[in-house]
NURO-315238 format. One record per residue (C-alpha): chain; residue in three letters; x, y, z. Coordinates in steps of 0.25 Angstrom, whole numbers, plus 5000, padded with zeros to 4 digits. Last residue first. Example, Ala and Ser with C-alpha at 12.3 -4.5 7.8 and 13.67 -1.06 7.14 Angstrom:
<pts>
  ch   aa    px    py    pz
   A  SER  5055  4996  5029
   A  ALA  5049  4982  5031
</pts>
This chain:
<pts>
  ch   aa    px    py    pz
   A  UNK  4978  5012  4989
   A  UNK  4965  5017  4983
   A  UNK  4971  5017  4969
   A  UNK  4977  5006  4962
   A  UNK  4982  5002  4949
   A  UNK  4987  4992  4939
   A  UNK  4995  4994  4927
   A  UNK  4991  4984  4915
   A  UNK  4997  4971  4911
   A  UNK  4985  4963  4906
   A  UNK  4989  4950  4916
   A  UNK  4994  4961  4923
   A  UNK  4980  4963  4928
   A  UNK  4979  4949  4937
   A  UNK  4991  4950  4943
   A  UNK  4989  4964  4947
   A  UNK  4976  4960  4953
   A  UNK  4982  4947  4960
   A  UNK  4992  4958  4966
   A  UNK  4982  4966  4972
   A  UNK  4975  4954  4977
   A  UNK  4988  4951  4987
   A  UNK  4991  4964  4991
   A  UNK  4978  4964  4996
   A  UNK  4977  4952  5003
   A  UNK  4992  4955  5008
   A  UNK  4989  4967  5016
   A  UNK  4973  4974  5014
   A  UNK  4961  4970  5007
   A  UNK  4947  4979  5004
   A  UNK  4950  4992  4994
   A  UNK  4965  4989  4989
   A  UNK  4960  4980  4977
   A  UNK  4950  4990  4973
   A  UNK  4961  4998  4967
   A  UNK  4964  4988  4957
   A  UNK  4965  4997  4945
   A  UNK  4970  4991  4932
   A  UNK  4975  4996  4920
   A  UNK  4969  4996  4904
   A  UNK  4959  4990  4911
   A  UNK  4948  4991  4899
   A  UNK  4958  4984  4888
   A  UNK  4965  4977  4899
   A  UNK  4954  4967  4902
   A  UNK  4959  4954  4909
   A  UNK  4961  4960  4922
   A  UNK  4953  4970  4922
   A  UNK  4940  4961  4923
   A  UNK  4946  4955  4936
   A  UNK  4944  4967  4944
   A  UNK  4927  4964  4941
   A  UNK  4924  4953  4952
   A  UNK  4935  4951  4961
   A  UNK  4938  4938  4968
   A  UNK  4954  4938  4963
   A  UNK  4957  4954  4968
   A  UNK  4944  4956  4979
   A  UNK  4951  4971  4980
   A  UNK  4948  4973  4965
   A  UNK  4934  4972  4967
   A  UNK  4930  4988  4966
   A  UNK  4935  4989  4952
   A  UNK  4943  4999  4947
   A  UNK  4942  5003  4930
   A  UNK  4954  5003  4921
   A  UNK  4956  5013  4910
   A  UNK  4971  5018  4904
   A  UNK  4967  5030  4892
   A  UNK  4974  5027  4878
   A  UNK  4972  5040  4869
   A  UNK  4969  5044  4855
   A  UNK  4957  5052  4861
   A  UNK  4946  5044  4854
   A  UNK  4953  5032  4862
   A  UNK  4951  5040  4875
   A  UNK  4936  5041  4872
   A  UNK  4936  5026  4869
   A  UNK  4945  5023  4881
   A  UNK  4936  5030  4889
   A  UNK  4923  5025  4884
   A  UNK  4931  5007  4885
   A  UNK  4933  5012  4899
   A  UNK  4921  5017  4903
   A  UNK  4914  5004  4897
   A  UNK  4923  4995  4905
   A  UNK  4918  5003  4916
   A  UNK  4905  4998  4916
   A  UNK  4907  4985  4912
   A  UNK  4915  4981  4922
   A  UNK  4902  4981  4931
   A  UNK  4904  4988  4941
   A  UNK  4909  4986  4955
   A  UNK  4919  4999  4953
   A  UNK  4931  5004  4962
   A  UNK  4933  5017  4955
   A  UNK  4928  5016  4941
   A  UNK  4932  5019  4927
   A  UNK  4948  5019  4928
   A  UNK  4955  5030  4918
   A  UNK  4969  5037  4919
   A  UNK  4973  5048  4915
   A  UNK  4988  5055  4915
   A  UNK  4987  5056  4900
   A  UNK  4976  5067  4898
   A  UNK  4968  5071  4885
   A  UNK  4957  5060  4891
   A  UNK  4954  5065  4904
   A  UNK  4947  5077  4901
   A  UNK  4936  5073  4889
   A  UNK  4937  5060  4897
   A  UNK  4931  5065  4908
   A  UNK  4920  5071  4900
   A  UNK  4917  5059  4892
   A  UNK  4917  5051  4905
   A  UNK  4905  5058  4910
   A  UNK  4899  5059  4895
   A  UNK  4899  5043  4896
   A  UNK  4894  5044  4910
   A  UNK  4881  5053  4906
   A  UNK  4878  5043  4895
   A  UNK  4879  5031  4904
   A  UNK  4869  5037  4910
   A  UNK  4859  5036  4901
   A  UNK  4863  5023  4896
   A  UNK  4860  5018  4910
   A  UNK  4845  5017  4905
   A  UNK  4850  5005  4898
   A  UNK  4852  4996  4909
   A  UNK  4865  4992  4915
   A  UNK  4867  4983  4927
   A  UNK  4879  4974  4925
   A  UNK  4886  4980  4910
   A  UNK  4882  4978  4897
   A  UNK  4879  4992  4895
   A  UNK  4887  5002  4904
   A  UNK  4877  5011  4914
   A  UNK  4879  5003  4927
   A  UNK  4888  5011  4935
   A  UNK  4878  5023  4936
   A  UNK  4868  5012  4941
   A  UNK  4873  5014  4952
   A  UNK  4870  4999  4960
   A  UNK  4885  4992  4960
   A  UNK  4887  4987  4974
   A  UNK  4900  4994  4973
   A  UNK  4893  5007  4974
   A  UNK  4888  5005  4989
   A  UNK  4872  5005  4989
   A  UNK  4867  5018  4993
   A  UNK  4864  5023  4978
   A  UNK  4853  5034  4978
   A  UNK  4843  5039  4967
   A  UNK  4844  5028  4958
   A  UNK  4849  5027  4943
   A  UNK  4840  5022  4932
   A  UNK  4844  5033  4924
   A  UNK  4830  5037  4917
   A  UNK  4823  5033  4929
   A  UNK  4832  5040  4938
   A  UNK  4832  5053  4929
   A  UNK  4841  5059  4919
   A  UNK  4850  5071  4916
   A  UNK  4846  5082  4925
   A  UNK  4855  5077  4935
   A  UNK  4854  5076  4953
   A  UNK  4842  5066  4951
   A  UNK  4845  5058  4940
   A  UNK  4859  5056  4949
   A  UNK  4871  5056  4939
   A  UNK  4875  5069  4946
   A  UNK  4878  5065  4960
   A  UNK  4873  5069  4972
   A  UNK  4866  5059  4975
   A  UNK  4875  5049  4969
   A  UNK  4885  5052  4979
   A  UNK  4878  5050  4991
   A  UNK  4890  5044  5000
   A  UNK  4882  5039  5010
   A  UNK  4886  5026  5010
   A  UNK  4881  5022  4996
   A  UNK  4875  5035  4989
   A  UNK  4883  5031  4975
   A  UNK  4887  5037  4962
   A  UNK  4900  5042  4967
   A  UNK  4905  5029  4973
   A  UNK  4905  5024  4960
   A  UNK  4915  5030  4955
   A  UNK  4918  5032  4940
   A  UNK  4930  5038  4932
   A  UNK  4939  5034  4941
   A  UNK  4951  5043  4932
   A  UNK  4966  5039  4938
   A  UNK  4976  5052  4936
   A  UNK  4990  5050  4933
   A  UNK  4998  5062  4937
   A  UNK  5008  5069  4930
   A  UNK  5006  5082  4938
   A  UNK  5002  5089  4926
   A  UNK  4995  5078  4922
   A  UNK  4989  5077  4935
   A  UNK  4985  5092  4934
   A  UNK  4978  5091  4921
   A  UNK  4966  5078  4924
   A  UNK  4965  5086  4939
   A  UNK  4962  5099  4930
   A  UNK  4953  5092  4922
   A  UNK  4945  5083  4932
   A  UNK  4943  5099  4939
   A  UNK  4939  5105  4926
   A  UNK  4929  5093  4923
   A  UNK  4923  5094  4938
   A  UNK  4922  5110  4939
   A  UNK  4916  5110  4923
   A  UNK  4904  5102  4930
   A  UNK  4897  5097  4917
   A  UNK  4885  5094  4909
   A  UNK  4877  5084  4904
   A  UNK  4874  5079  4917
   A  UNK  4868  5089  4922
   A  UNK  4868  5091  4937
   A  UNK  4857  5095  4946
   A  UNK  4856  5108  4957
   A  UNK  4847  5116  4949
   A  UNK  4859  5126  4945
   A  UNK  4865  5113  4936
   A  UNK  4877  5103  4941
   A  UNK  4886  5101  4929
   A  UNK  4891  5086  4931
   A  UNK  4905  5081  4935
   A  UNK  4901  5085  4949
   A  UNK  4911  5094  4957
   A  UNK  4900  5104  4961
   A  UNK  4891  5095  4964
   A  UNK  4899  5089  4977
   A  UNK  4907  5077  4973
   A  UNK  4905  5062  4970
   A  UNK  4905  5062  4956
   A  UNK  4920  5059  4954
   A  UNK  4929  5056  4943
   A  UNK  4937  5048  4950
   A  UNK  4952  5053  4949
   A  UNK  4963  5045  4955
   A  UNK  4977  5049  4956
   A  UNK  4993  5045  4949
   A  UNK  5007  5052  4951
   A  UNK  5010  5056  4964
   A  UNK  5024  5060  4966
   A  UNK  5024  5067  4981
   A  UNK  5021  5080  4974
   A  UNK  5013  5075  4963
   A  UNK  5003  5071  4974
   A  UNK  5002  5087  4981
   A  UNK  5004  5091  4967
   A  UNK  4990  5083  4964
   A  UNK  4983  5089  4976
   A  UNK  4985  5103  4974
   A  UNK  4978  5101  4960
   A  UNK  4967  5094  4967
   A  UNK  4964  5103  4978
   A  UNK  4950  5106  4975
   A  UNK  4950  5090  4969
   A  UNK  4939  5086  4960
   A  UNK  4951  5078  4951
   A  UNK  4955  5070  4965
   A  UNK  4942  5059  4963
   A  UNK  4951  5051  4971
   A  UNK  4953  5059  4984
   A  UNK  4966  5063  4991
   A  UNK  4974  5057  4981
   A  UNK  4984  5046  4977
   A  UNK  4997  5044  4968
   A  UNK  5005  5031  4963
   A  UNK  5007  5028  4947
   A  UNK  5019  5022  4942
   A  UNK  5025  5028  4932
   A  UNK  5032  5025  4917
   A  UNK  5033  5033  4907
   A  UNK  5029  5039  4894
   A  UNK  5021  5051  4899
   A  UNK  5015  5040  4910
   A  UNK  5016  5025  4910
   A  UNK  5010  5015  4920
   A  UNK  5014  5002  4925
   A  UNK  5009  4990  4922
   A  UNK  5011  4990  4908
   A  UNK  5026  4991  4909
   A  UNK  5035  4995  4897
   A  UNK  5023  5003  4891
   A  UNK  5018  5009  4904
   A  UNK  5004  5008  4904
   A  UNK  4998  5023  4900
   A  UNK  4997  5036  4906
   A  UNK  4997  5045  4894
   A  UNK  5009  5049  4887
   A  UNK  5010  5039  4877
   A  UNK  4994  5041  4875
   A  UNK  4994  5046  4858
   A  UNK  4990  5030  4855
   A  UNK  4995  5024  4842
   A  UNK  4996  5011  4848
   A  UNK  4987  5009  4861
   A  UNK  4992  5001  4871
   A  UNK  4984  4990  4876
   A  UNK  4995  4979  4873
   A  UNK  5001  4982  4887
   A  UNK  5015  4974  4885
   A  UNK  5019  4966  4900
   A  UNK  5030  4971  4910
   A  UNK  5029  4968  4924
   A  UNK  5022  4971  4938
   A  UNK  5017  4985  4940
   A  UNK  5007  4990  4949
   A  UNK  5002  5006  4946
   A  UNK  5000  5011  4961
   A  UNK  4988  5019  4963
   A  UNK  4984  5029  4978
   A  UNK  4973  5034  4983
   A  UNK  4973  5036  4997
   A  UNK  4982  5048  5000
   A  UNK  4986  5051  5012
   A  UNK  4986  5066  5013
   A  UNK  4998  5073  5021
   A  UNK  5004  5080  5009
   A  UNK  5002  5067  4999
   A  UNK  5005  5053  5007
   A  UNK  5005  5041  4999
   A  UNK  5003  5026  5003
   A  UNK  5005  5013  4995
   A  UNK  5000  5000  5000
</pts>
């Protein structure tokens, strides 16, 4: 276990990029205009490259979703300062209205076809000032823990995607409820259930899965000319696969039209169970969506040799398709 301590702050939240040995990454895209970006490393695959070289990735925050930050700018020289080079960013929902994604109008609602310009500047300035400070940033592009009411947390009634706080659509168009006090990882939001084919969906979802496309749009539309990003679909998620296999397969899309390469995993909440998990195991034998790994989850529930021990079954089982690992939440 790895701990860092910035200016009196103990930081929480911390990634290590695991290698073992050399293998070829056959993923690679010829012709692609990302040397630059942050990348496998080409003489290693399991570690990372950036600008051309390689680096190991090691950094933590104060918060995860650090772009919404007063103090952000501050707060990355603090951790360039002891040599910091990686942080998580959710894009979070979770805030007070005036740091929603969404434009929130004079009658107290929000529209979901417009935007909150102090969000989207403030995700751009933290996408500009870690590349001045050549630090790697992780995107979590959803949380579940912000659509949800469970242990009095009341996210979701504050937040936009609620028929009741948009002017978008209704409960009976949505099919969405008005509270959610179930823990997330039990799966209920509906929010999470909008893919087609996957567990759960119904057709009326297609309405918000509309919303969420123009959501991810929009990050991208400020993520993508930038080569310090990184891009994993869910913290700690119980979903189906599905879902963010299909976030994964639109971002690379929209990198693609970019002429870019963009590096895509997604977390899942089982890794901690190693061998008895139910959804870790699909990154094992798909590098095309897990382009790298993130096992965070495994440090969530065991401790000692029991953990040391499944984390190193997971790296075995990876580096079957030689990728770099990571983990947060150290």
């Amino acid at each position: 276990m790895m701990r860092c301590r910035f200016s009196r702050v103990l930081f929480a939240l911390t990634t290590v990029a695991v290698a073992l040995s050399t293998a070829d990454l056959s993923i690679l895209s010829a012709g692609d205009n990302s040397a630059d970006r942050i990348r496998p490393y080409a003489q290693n695959p399991r570690y990372w490259q950036y600008q051309g070289k390689p680096v190991m990735l090691l950094g933590g925050s104060k918060t995860d979703h650090i772009f919404l930050l007063d103090d952000l700018e501050a707060h990355l020289d603090e951790m360039q300062a002891v040599g910091a080079n990686y942080v998580r960013c959710t894009m979070s929902q979770r805030e007070g209205k005036e740091l929603k994604p969404h434009k929130l109008l004079p009658d107290g609602k929000f529209d979901l076809d417009q935007w909150n310009e102090q969000y989207w500047t403030r995700f751009s300035n933290c996408l500009k000032w870690c590349r001045e400070r050549g630090i790697i940033i992780q995107i979590e592009v959803w949380d579940r823990f912000d659509y949800t009411d469970a242990r009095g947390m009341n996210f979701w009634q504050t937040s936009p995607w609620r028929p009741a706080n948009n002017v978008n659509y209704t409960y009976e168009q949505t099919g969405f409820q008005e509270t959610y006090k179930d823990h997330p990882y039990k799966d209920k939001q509906p929010f999470f259930h909008t893919v087609p084919g996957s567990n759960h969906y119904r057709k009326k979802y297609d309405l918000i899965r509309r919303y969420q496309e123009r959501f991810v749009e929009k990050m991208l539309s400020y993520s993508l000319p930038y080569g310090n990003v990184l891009y994993c679909m869910n913290n700690e998620t119980s979903t189906d696969p599905r879902w963010g296999q299909y976030w994964i397969e639109f971002i690379q899309a929209k990198a693609a039209e970019k002429g870019v390469t963009v590096w895509t995993t997604d977390m899942f909440d089982d890794a901690f169970d190693a061998e008895k998990a139910k959804h870790t195991p699909v990154i094992f034998s798909d590098p095309r969506h897990y382009t790298f790994a993130d096992i965070s989850q495994v440090n969530s529930r065991s401790y000692g040799q029991v953990h040391w021990d499944r984390l190193q079954w997971l790296l075995r089982q990876i580096n079957r398709h030689p990728r770099p690992s990571k983990h947060t939440k150290i």
